[in-house]
N, C-alpha and C positions, 0 to 999 in steps of 0.2 A: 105865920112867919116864925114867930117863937118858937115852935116844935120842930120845926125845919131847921134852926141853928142849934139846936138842943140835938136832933141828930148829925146835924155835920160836924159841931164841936167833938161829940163820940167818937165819929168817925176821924178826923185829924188827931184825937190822942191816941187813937189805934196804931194810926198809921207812923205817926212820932216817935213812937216805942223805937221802931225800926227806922227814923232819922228820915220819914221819906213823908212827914206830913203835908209838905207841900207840895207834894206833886198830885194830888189830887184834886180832880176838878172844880171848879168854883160852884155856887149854888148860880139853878138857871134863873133862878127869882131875881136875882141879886145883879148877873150879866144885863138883865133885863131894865134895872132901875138904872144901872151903870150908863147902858146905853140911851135911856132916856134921860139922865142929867147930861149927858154929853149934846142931846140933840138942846134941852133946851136953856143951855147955857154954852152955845158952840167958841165963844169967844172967853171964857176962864178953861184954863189948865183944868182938868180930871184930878185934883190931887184926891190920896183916900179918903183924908178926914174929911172932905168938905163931901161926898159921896157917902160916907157913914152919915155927916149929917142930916141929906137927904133922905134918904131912907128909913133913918130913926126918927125923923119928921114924920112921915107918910104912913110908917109904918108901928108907932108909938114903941119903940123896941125901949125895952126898960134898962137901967145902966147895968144891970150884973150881966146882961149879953153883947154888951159894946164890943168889948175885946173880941168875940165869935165873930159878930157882922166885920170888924176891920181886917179878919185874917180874911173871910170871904170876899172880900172888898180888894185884899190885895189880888187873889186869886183871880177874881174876875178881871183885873184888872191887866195880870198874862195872861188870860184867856183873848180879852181882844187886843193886844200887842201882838197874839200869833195870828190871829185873823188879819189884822192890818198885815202885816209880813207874809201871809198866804198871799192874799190880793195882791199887795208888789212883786211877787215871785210870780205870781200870773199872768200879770200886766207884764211886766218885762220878755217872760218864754212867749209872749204873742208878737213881740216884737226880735225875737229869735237870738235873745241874751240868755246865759246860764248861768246860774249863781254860784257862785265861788265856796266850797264849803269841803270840809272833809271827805267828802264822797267822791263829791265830782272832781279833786283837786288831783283824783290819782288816773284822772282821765283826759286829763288837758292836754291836747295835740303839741308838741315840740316841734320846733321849726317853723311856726306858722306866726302871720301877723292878725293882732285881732283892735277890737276895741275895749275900752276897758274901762267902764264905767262903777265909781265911788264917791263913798260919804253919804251925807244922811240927804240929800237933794238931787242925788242921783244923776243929774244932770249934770250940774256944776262941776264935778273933775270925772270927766272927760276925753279920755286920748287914746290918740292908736298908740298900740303898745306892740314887739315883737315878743313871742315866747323863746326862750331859752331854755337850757339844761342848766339845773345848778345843784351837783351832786344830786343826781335823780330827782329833784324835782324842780316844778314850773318854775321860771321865774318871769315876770313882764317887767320888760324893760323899753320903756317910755321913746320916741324918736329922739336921735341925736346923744341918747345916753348911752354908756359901753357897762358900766356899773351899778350906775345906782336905779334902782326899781324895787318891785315889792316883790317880794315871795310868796306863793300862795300859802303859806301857816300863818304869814300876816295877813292876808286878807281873809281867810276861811274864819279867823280870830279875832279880828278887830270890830271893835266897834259898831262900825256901821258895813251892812253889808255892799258885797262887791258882784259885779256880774261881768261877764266878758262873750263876746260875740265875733267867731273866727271871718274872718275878711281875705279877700281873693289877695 
């Protein structure tokens, strides 16, 4: 494991030089411990440190490589935040929802009524929404409202993500 952060530490100041170290992959050793302190602790929060510590546990990693396992550690750690986010964007298009995001936002049907599901429980809010024009783009505006709704650069943008599913 030591030669393995000994090369990905290289390789993130490679890539650093050029302001882009984090966007390279996490070590899979590391995703792998990640997701086994998650299984067997499913009930504490994933924070890093306590995930550096398991692993420096298990894996006797000595202190001058701590700082290499906790960048790794974050990395793995949007590594399966985009996995979790895969699976919900799958789970919802089987259920014949679209995700609201930069792409798609330039493709959303005007004049039509949908539903329009937000926030981090996805259930929870809820509502049919009409689309509207608003200076070329989508706006969803909620039943019974004339104004106030979201714009899709708020929802492509926000927080937690948004999906919408066109209705007869």
């Amino acid at each position: 494991m030591k030669t393995l952060l000994q090369e990905a530490k290289k390789e993130f100041d490679r890539l650093n030089k050029k302001h882009k170290g984090y966007s390279k992959p996490a070590l899979l050793k590391v995703i792998e411990y990640n997701k086994e302190y998650r299984k067997k602790y499913p009930d504490k929060y994933p924070y890093n440190d306590d995930i550096v510590e398991y692993i420096a546990k298990k894996e006797n990693i000595s202190a001058e490589m701590i700082d290499c396992l906790k960048t790794e550690v974050y990395l793995s750690q949007n590594h399966i935040q985009k996995e979790k986010e895969k699976e919900r964007d799958d789970k919802m298009a089987e259920q014949g929802f679209i995700r609201i995001n930069v792409d798609t936002a330039k493709n959303i049907p005007i004049n039509t009524k949908c539903i329009l599901k937000r926030g981090s429980l996805l259930g929870k809010y809820e509502e049919k929404c009409r689309i509207m024009s608003n200076e070329g783009e989508a706006f969803f505006l909620p039943g019974r409202n004339r104004r106030k709704g979201y714009s899709t650069t708020t929802l492509a943008y926000g927080d937690y993500p948004a999906y919408y599913k066109i209705i007869a």
